[in-house]
N, C-alpha and C positions, 0 to 999 in steps of 0.2 A: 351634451354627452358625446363623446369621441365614437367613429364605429365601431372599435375595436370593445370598447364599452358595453354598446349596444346588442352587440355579438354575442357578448359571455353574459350580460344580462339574465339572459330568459335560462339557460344553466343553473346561473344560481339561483333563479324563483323557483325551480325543480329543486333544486338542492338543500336549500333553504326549506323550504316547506316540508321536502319528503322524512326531513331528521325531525321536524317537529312533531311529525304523525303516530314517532315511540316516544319517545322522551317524557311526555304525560305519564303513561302507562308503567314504561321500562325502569323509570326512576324511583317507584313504588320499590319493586320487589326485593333489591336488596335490603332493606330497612323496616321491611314488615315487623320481624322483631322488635324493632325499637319501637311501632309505633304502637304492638302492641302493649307493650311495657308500660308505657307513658299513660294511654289512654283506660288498662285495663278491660280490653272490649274481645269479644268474643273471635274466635276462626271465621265462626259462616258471618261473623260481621267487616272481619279482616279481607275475606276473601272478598266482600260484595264491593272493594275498592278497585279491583281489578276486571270484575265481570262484569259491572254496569258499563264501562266505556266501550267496550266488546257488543255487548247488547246494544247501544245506542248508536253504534258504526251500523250496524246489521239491520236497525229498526229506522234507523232516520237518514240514510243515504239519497231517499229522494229529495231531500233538502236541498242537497248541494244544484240540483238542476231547478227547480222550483225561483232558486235566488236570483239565479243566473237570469231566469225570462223576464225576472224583478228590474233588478238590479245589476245586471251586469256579472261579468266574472268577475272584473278585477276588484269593485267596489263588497261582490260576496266573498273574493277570497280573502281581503283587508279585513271585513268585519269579522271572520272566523279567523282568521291567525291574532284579529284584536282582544276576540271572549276567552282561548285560549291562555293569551299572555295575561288576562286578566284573573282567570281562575288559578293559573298556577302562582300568581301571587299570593293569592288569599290564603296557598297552603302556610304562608308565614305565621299564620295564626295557627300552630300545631295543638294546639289546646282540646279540640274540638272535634267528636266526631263526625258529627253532624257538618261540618263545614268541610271536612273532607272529604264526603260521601255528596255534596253539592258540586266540590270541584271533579269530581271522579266523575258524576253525569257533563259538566261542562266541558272538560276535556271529551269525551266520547261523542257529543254533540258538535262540537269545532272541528274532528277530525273524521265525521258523518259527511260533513260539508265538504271540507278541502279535497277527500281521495276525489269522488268524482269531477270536481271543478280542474286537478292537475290532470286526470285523462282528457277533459275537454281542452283543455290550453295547450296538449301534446299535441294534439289533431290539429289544431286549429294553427299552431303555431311552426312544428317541426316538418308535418308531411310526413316526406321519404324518410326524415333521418328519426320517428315514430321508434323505432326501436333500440338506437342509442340513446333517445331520451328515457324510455320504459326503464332502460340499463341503469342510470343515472336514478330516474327515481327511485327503482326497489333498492340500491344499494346504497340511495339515502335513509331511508328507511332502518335499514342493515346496520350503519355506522350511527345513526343514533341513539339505538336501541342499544348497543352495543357500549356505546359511548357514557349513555345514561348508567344504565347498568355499575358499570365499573367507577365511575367519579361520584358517583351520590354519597358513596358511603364516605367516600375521603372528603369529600365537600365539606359532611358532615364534621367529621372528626376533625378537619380542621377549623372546622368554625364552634366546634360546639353544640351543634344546636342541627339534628335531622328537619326542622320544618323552614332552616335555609338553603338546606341541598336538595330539597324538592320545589325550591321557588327558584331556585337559581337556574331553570331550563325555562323561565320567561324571557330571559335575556338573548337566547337563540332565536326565541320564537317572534321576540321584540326585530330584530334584527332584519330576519326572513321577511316582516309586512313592510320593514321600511323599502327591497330590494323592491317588492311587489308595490308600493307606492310610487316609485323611479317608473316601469314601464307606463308604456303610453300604447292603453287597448285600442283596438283598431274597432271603431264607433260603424262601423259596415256589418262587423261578423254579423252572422243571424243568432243573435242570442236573446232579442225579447217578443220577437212576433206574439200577437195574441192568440193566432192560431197554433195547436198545436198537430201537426203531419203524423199518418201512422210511422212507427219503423219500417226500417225494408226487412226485417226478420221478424222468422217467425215466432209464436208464443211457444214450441217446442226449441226453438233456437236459443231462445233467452232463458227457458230453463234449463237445457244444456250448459249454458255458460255461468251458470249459476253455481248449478255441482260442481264444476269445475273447477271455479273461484273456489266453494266453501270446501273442498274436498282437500284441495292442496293446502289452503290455509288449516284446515284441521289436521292432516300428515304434523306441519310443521308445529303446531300449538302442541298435538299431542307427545313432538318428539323434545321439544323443549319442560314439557313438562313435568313427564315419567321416566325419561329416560336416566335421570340420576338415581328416581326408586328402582331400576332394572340391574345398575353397576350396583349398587347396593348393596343389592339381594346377592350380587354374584362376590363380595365381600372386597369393592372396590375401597380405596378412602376419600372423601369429599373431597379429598387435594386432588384425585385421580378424576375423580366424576366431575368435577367442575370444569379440568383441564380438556374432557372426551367433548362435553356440550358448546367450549368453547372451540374444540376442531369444527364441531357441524355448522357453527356459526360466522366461524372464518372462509368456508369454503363456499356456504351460502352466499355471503356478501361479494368475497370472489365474481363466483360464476353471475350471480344478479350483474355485479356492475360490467362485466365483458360478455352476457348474452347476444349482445348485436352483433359482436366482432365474430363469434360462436356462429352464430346465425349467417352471417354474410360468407364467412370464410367457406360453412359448409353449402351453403346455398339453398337453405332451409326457410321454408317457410314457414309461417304461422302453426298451420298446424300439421306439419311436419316436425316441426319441434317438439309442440303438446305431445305427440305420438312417442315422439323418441324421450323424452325424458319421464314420460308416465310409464314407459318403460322401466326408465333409471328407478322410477322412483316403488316400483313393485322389488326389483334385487335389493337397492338397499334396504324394502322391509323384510325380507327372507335372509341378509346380511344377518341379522338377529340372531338369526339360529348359530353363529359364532362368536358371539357378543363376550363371552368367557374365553375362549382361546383367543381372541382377535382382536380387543376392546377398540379398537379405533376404527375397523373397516364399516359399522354401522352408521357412527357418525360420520364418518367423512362421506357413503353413498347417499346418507340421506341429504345431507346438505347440500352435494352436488345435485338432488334430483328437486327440493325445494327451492333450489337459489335460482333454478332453469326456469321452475312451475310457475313461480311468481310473478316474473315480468310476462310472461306469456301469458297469465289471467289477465294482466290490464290490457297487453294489447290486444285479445280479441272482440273485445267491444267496437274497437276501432276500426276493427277490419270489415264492420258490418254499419254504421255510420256514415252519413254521406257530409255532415259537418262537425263540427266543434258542437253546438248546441244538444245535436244529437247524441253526440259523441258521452257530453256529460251525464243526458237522460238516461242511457244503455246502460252507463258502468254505475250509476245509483242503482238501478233495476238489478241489477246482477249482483252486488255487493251485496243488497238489505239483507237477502236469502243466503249469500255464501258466507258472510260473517257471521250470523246467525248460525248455520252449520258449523263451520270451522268453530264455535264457539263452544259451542255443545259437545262436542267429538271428547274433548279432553276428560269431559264428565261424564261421558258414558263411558270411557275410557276407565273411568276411576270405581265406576259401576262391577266391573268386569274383573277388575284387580279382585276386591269385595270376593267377589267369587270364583275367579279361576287360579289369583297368583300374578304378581306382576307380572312373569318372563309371559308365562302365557295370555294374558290377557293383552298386553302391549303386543306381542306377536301376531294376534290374531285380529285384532283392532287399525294398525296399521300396514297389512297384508292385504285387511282385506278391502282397507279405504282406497289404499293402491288398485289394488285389481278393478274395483268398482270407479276410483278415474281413469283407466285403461279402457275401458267399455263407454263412459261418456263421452272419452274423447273422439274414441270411432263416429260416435252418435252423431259428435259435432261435426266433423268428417264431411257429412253427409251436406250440413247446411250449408259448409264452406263450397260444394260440389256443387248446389241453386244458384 
């Protein structure tokens, strides 16, 4: 392999893997309808295709560090980007609930594994340049999600058949383990001692960064989720609401992938950023209150202040780590809890509609998710100050 090869390599292992981490999930949602047409199966049976992956990110993140002490990164990360490719074939078989609700935990468990295995290979692998990589991952992330979203359906429709536009994101995911089969890990790192070392943080420091993680990830689930019921109610048309969710998610992907450049230009650090964008991210939910006269300035604040929050949850695990090993344990420890929150937020979200009204309940739900990662952050503030 040429160095030039070798260079852009570990790029695309980030790149690669960070688009497989939606595309399971994000491939669902357009086609819900259809599958439930086909299958005849219930909403809360419909929905439980989408929240089991969410709950198994949240519940099984210490996996991805566990494998590692096993087996290695590179040997853990091959066999989750393998289970992956393998369940999203199975969707071929659209016949069957029961086999999609098999693949919906398999996908959630593959990408339990990979987030924290890619924090420990940024650490271990980029260093100083940690935060062009974090750039690189959330806004791979971004463009698969993205990507999935919008081709499943046509996949479909060109083929016929919705259970070959949800098997056809194995082929990405096929791809991604081959790049990660090409590197050659460096057989030094510390990644299996038997012993395992306390953290240098503290058990108040890693619940810190836990809200943190599950807070901004709940902002952004619950703003993809509700906010089409919010244009709605204010007598938007699907054509209008689809195109508002699609600004939040352009600007997201944006600022995700040039957070480094953000960051260095302004000379910000870790959590000088957290601070300034948990800012951002309290105006775009108070932007709401002109969501009728204004309909784009909510989604465009809030995705500039989610596309900022994201890559700054992965990397402060890193800033608290003394290796890649570590690096992987922190961000499982910090994820199980934040995905888990960030999961739930949408459905107490949905609680609140129930009872107060979309506009208000969405207002009041992510105001005050804001406000409460404003105050965690200070919190964090403090550890990064030890």
């Amino acid at each position: 392999m040429t160095r030039s090869a070798k260079t852009l390599l570990p790029w695309l292992m980030i790149f690669g893997a960070g688009i497989c981490l939606r595309t399971g999930i994000a491939s669902l949602s357009p086609i819900l309808d259809r599958i439930e047409r086909t299958l005849a199966i219930s909403n809360a049976e419909l929905g439980l295709l989408t929240t089991l992956p969410v709950l198994c990110m949240g519940g099984l993140s210490p996996l991805g560090h566990m494998l590692e002490r096993r087996l290695g990164l590179k040997r853990s990360m091959i066999m989750a980007l393998a289970l992956l490719t393998i369940v999203l074939l199975l969707r071929l078989d659209g016949g069957s609930y029961g086999l999609l609700l098999f693949t919906a935990v398999g996908v959630g468990v593959g990408d339990a594994i990979i987030r924290p295995l890619l924090s420990g290979f940024i650490k271990g692998e980029f260093a100083s340049r940690a935060p062009a990589a974090m750039s690189v991952y959330a806004a791979s992330m971004g463009v698969g999600s993205a990507v999935a979203a919008f081709e499943t359906p046509r996949i479909s429709d060109a083929t016929g058949s919705w259970p070959l536009g949800l098997a056809f994101w194995a082929l990405p995911t096929a791809l991604a383990g081959f790049c990660w089969i090409l590197w050659r890990e460096d057989i030094a790192a510390p990644a299996r001692s038997a012993s395992q070392p306390s953290l240098t943080i503290s058990r108040s420091g890693i619940l810190g960064l836990t809200l943190f993680f599950g807070l901004q990830a709940g902002i952004n689930y619950v703003a993809i989720a509700w906010l089409p019921s919010l244009y709605g109610a204010f007598g938007y048309s699907d054509h209008m609401t689809g195109f508002l969710v699609a600004i939040m998610m352009l600007f997201q992907t944006g600022i995700s992938f040039g957070m480094h450049v953000i960051m260095h230009a302004l000379k910000l650090t870790t959590i000088k950023a957290a601070l300034i964008f948990s800012g951002l991210a309290i105006l775009g939910s108070l932007s709401l209150l002109l969501a009728k006269p204004v309909p784009w300035l909510a989604p465009l604040m809030i995705g500039i202040a989610t596309g900022g929050l994201f890559p700054i949850a992965l990397l402060q695990p890193l800033d608290f780590a003394r290796d890649r090993s570590e690096a992987t344990r922190l961000a499982g420890l910090t994820q199980t809890g934040g995905y888990l929150l960030g999961g739930i937020l949408p459905w107490i979200t949905g609680l609140l509609i129930d009872q107060l009204g979309v506009v208000s309940a969405l207002l009041t739900l992510l105001t005050g998710s804001a406000g409460l990662l404003a105050v965690v952050t200070v919190l964090i503030q403090r550890t990064y100050q030890k």
